[in-house]
ROZAVO-944816 format. One line per field, with one value per residue: residue number from 0; residue in one letter; x, y, z of N, C-alpha, C in turn. Coordinates in nm, 3 decimals, padded with zeros to 5 digits. Last residue first. Example, Ala and Ser with C-alpha at 12.3 -4.5 7.8 and 13.67 -1.06 7.14 Angstrom:
2
nr <- [1:0]
rest <- [s:a]
nx <- [01.285:01.319]
ny <- [-00.225:-00.569]
nz <- [00.708:00.780]
cax <- [01.367:01.230]
cay <- [-00.106:-00.450]
caz <- [00.714:00.780]
cx <- [01.290:01.320]
cy <- [00.003:-00.330]
cz <- [00.787:00.780]
//
This chain:
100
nr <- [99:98:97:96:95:94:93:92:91:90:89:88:87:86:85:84:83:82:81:80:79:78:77:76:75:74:73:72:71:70:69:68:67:66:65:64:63:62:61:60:59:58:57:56:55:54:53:52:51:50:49:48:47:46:45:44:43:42:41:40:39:38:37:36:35:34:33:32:31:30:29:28:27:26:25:24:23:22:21:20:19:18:17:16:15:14:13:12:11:10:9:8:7:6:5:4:3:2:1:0]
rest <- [x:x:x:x:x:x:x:x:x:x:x:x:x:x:x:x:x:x:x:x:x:x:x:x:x:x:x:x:x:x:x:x:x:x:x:x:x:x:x:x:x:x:x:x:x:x:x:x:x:x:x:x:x:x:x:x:x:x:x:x:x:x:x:x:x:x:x:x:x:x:x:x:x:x:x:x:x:x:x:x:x:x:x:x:x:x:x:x:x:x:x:x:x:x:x:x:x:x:x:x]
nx <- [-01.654:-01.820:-01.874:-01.998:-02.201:-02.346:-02.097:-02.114:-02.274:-02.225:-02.311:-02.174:-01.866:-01.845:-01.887:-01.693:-01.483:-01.546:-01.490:-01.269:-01.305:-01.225:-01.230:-01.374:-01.362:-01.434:-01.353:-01.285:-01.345:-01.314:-01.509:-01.474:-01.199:-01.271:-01.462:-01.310:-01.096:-01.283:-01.336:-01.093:-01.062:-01.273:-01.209:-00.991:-01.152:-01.237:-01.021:-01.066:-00.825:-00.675:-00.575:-00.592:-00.750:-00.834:-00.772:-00.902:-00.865:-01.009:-00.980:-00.913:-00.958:-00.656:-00.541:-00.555:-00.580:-00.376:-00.135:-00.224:-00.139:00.036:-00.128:-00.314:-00.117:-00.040:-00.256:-00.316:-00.240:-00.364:-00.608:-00.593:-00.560:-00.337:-00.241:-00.287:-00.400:-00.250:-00.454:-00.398:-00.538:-00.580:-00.535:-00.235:-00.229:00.019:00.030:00.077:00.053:00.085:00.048:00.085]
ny <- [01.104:01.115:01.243:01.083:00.954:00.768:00.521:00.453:00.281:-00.003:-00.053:00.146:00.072:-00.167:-00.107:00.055:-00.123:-00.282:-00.120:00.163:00.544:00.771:00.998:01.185:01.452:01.667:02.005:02.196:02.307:02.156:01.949:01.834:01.671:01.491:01.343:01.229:01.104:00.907:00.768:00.701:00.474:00.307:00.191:00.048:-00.128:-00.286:-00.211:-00.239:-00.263:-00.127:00.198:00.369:00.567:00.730:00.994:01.226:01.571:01.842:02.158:02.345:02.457:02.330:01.973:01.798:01.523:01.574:01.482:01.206:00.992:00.880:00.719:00.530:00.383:00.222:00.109:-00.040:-00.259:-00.438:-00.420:-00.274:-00.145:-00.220:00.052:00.353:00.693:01.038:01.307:01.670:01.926:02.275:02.494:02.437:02.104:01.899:01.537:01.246:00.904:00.544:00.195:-00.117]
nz <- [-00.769:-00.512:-00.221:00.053:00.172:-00.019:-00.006:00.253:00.268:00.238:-00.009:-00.185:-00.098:-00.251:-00.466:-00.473:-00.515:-00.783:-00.960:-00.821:-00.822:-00.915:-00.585:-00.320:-00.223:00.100:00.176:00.507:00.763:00.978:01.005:00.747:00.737:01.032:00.849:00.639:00.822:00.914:00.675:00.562:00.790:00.801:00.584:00.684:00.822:00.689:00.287:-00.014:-00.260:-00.505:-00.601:-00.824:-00.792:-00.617:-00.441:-00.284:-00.244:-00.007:-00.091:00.268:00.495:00.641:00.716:00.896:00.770:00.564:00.730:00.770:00.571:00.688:00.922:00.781:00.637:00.883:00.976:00.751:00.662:00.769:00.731:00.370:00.096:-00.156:-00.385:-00.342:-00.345:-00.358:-00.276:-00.314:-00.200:-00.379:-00.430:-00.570:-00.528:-00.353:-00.302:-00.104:-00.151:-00.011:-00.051:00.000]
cax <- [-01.620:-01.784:-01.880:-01.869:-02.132:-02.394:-02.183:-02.029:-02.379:-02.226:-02.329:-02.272:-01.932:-01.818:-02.024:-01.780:-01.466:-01.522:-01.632:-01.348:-01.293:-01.176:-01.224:-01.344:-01.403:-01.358:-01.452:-01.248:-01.434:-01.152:-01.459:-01.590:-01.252:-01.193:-01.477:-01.420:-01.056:-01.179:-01.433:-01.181:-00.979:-01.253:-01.321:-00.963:-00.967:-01.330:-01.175:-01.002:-00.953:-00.769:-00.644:-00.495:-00.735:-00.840:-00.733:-00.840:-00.931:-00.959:-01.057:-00.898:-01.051:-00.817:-00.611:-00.523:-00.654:-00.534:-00.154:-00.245:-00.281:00.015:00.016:-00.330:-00.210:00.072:-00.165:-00.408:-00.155:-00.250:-00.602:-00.630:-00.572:-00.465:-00.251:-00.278:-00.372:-00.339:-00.412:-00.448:-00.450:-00.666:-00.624:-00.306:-00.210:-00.054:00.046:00.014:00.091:00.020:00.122:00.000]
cay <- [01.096:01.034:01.321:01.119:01.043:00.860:00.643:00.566:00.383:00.083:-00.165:00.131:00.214:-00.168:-00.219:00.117:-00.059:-00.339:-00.144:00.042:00.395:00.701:01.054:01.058:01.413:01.545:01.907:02.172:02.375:02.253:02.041:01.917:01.811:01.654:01.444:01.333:01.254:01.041:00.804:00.746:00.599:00.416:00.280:00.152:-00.059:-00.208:-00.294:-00.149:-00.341:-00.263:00.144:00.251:00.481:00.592:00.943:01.081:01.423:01.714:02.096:02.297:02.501:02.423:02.059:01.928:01.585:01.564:01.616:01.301:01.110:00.913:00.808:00.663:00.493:00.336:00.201:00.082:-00.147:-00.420:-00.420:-00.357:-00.105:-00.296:-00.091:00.243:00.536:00.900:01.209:01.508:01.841:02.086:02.497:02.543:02.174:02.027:01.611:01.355:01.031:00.682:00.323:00.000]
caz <- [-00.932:-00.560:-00.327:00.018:00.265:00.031:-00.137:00.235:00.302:00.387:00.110:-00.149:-00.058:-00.033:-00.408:-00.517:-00.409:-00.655:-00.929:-00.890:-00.747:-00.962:-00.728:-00.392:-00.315:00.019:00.101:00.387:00.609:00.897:01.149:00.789:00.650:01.026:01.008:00.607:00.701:01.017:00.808:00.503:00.750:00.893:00.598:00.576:00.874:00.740:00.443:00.147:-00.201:-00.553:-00.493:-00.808:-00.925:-00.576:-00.586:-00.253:-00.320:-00.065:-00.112:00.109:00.335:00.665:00.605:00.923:00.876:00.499:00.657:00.880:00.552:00.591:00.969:00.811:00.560:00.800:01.074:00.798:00.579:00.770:00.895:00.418:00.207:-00.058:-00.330:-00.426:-00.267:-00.402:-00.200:-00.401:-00.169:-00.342:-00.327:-00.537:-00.612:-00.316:-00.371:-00.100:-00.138:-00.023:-00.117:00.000]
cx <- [-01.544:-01.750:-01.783:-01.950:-02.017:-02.337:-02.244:-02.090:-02.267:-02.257:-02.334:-02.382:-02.099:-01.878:-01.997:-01.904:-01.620:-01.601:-01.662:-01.482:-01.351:-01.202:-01.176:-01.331:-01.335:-01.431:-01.330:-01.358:-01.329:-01.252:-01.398:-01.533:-01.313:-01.176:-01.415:-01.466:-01.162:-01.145:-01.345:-01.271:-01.057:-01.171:-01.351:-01.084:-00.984:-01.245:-01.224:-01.130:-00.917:-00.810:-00.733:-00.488:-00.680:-00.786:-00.711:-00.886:-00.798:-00.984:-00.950:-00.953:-01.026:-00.816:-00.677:-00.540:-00.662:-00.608:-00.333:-00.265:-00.277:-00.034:00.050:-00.242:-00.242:00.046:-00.048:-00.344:-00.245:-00.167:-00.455:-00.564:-00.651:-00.461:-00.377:-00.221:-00.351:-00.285:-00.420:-00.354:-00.493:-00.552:-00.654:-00.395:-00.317:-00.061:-00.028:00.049:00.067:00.066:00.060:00.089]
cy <- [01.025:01.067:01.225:01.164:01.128:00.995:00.786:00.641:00.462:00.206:-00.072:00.038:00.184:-00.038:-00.169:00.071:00.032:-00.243:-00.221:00.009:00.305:00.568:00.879:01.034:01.252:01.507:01.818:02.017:02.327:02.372:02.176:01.998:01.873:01.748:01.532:01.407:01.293:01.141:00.934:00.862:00.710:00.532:00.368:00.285:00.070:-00.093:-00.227:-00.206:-00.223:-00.281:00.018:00.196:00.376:00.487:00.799:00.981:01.361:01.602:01.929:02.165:02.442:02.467:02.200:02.038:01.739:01.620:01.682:01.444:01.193:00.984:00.908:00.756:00.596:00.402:00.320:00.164:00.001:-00.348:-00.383:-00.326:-00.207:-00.228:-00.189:00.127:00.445:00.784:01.071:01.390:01.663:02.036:02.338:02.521:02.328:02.042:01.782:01.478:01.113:00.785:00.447:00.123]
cz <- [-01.020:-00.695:-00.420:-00.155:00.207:00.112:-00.110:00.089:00.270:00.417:00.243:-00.044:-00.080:-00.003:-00.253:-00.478:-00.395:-00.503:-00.755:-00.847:-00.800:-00.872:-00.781:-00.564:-00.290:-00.079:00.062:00.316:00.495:00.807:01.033:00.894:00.712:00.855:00.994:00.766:00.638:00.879:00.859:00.616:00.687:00.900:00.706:00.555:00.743:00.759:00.561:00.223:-00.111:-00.411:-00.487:-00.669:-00.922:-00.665:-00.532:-00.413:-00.286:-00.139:-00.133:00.059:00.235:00.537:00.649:00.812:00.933:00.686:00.630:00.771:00.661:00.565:00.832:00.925:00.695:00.706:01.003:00.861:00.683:00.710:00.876:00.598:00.319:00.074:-00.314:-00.346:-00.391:-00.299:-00.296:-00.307:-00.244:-00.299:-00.276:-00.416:-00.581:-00.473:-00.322:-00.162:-00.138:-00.041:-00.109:00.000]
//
């Protein structure tokens, strides 16, 4: 699992790639801290190359849309398989996140 975090102007692009899986979780989200501290800017989590993420991961997800909101900054989800896309609609994240 593989994360980075790019600045462009106002957006911070976060991509993932791998398997976010119980065992890659502790060191995605040591990774993403930046994203938690964000104020106003708009975040995407570039999923393109992101093949599974489990519960561990959805909780990541979970905490960096909290603290956007707290900051006034927006998460997009940008590029997620079909795969990852059944786990968002099963749990209701579809609904919580701005999906493209």
């Amino acid at each position: 699992m593989t994360t980075t975090i790019q600045e462009d102007g106002n957006q911070l692009i976060a991509t993932l790639a791998g398997r976010l899986d119980t065992a890659a979780a502790v060191a995605t989200a040591e990774a993403v801290k930046p994203l938690l501290e964000a104020q106003g800017k708009e975040i995407i989590l570039d999923c393109s190359g992101l093949e599974y993420i489990s519960s561990s991961g959805l909780r990541i997800f979970l905490s960096i849309r909290k603290e956007a909101a707290a900051h006034g900054s927006k998460v997009i989800v940008r590029s997620i398989n079909a795969d990852i896309r059944q786990v968002f609609m099963m749990t209701g994240f579809i609904s919580l996140f701005e999906i493209q």
